[in-house]
One Martini backbone bead per residue (centre of mass of N, CA, C, O) as a GRO file, in nm:
protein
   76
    1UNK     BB    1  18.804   8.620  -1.139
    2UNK     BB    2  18.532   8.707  -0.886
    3UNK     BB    3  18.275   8.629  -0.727
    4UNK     BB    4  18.033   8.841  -0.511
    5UNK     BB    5  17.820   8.720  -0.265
    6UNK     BB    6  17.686   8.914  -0.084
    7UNK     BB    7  17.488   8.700   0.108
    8UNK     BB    8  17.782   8.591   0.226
    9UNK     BB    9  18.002   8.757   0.287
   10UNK     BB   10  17.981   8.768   0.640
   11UNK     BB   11  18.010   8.416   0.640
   12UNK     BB   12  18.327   8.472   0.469
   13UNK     BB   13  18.624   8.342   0.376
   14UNK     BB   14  18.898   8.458   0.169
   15UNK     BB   15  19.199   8.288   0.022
   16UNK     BB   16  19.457   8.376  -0.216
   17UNK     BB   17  19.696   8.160  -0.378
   18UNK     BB   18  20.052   8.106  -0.476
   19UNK     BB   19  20.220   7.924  -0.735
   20UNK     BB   20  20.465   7.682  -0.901
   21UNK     BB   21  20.427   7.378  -0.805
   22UNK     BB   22  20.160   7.244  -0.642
   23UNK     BB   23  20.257   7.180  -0.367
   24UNK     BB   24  20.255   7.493  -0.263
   25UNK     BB   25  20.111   7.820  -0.110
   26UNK     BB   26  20.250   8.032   0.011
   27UNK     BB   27  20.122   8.297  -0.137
   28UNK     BB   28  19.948   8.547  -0.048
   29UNK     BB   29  19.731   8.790  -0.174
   30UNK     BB   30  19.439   8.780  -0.075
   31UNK     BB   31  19.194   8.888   0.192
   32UNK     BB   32  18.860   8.836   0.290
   33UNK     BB   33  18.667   8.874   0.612
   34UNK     BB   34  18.346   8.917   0.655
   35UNK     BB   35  18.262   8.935   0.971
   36UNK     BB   36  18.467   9.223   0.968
   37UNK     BB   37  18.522   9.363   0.656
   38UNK     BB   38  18.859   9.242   0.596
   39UNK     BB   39  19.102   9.349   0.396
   40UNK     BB   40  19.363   9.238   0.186
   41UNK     BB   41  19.682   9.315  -0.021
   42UNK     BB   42  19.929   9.257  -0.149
   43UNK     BB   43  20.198   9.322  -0.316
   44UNK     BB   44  20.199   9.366  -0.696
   45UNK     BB   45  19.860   9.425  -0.684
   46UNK     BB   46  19.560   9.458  -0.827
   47UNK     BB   47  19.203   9.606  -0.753
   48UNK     BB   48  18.870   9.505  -0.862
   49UNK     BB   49  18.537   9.632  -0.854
   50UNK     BB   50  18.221   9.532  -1.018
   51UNK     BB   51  17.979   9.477  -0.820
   52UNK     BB   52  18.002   9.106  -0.803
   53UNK     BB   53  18.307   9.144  -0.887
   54UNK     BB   54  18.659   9.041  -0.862
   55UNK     BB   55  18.998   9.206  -0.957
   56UNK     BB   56  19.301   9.033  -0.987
   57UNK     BB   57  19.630   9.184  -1.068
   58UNK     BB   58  19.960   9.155  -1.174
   59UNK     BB   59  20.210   9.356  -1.169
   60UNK     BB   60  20.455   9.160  -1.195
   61UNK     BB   61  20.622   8.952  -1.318
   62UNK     BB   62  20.594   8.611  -1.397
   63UNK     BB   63  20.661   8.351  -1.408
   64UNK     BB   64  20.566   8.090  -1.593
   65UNK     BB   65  20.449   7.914  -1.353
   66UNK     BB   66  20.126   8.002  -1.228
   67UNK     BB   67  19.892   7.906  -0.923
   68UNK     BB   68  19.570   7.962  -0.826
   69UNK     BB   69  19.412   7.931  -0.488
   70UNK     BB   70  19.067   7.909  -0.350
   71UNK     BB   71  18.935   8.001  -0.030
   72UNK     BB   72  18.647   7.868   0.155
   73UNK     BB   73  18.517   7.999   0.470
   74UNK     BB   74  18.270   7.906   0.682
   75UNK     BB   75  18.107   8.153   0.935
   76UNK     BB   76  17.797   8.130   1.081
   0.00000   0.00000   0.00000
C-alpha cells in the first residue's frame, strides 16, 4: 500500500518492481505515468485505489522470498 499525493500525480512517474534476490528486480508490476495520466498493472496483480492510497495485491502463490521496491521519478 502506497499513498498517492494528488497535487504530485501530473509531474511524476512511479514504478514497483518484484525480486527474489535483491540483485535485480526484473518483474515490473504496476507503473503510472502522471504527465500522460496511464498505468498499466502486470498480469497476476489487482489494484485497489481508495482516497489517496493505492493498494496492490498478488494473486498468484509466490516464492517464500519477495521483495519490492518502488520507484519515483520527478518530472517537471
Amino acid at each position: 500500500t502506497c499513498g498517492f499525493v494528488f497535487v504530485a500525480r501530473p509531474h511524476t512517474r512511479w514504478v514497483i518492481k518484484r525480486s527474489t534476490d535483491l540483485q535485480s528486480f526484473p518483474e515490473q508490476i504496476f507503473s503510472f505515468d502522471g504527465p500522460i495520466s496511464a498505468s498499466s498493472l502486470a498480469l497476476g496483480y489487482s489494484q485497489t485505489v481508495s482516497g489517496d492510497m493505492l493498494r496492490l495485491r498478488d494473486l498468484a502463490p509466490n516464492p517464500p522470498k519477495m521483495f519490492y521496491r518502488l520507484e519515483v521519478e520527478l518530472s517537471p
